[in-house]
C-alpha positions in Angstrom: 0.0 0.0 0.0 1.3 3.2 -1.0 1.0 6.7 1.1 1.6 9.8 0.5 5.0 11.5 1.8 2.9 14.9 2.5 0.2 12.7 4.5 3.7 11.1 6.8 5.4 14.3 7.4 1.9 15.6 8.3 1.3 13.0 10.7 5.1 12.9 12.6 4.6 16.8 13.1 1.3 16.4 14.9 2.6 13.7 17.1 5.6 15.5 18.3 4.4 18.7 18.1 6.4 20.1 15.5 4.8 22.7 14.2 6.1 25.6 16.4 9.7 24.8 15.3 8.7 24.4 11.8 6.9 28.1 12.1 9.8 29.7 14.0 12.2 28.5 11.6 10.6 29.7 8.2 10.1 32.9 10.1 14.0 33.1 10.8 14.6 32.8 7.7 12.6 35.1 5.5 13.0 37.7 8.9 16.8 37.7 7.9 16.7 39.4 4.2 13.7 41.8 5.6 15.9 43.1 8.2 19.3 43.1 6.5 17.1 44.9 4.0 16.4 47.9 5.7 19.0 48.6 7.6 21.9 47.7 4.9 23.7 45.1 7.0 23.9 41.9 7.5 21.8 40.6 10.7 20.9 37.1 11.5 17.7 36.3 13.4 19.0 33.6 16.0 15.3 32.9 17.7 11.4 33.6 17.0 9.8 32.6 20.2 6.7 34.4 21.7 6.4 37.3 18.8 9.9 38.7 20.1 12.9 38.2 17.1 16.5 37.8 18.8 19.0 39.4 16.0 22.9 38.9 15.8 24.2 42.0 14.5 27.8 43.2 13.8 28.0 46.3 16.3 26.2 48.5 18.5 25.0 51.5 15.5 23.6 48.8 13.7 21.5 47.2 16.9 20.9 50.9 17.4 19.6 51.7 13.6 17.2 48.5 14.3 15.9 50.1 17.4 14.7 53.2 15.4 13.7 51.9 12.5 11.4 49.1 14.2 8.2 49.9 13.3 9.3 50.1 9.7 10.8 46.7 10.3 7.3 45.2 11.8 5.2 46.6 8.8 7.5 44.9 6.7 7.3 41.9 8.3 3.5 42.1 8.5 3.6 42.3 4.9 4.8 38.8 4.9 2.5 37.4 7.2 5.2 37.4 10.4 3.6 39.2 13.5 6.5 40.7 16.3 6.3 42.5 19.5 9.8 43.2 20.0 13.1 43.0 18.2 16.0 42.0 20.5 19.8 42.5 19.4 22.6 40.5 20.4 26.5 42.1 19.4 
């Protein structure tokens, strides 16, 4: 009897409550070319948890151009379906 691959993937993220990770990490990785986007540097989004983004960035005037240029940053995000609260740098 054949089934589906879709229908087995499907079925092993239910049961160990996958879905979460699967989210956070498709959101890490269309949050990184928004945000390096804007502010013209290269940032990488380390964790999605709880609608708060944790960024790596390269020094403090870029974690500081991310700070005000956040609400442009959320409506871009919006615009591809990725809700935030807060943006969190790391240096």
């Amino acid at each position: 009897m054949f089934v589906p691959l879709k229908n087995i993937l499907n079925k092993s993220i239910q049961k160990y409550h996958l879905k979460d990770k699967i989210d956070a990490i498709n959101i890490r990785e269309s949050s990184d070319d928004v945000i390096s986007k804007i502010v013209k540097s290269k940032v990488t989004v380390l964790q999605y948890k709880n609608k708060i983004i944790l960024l790596k960035v390269k020094n403090s005037a870029v974690a500081s151009e991310i700070k005000l240029k956040e609400r442009i940053i959320k409506q871009e995000l919006k615009k591809n379906n990725i809700e935030i609260d807060s943006i969190k740098c790391l240096i």
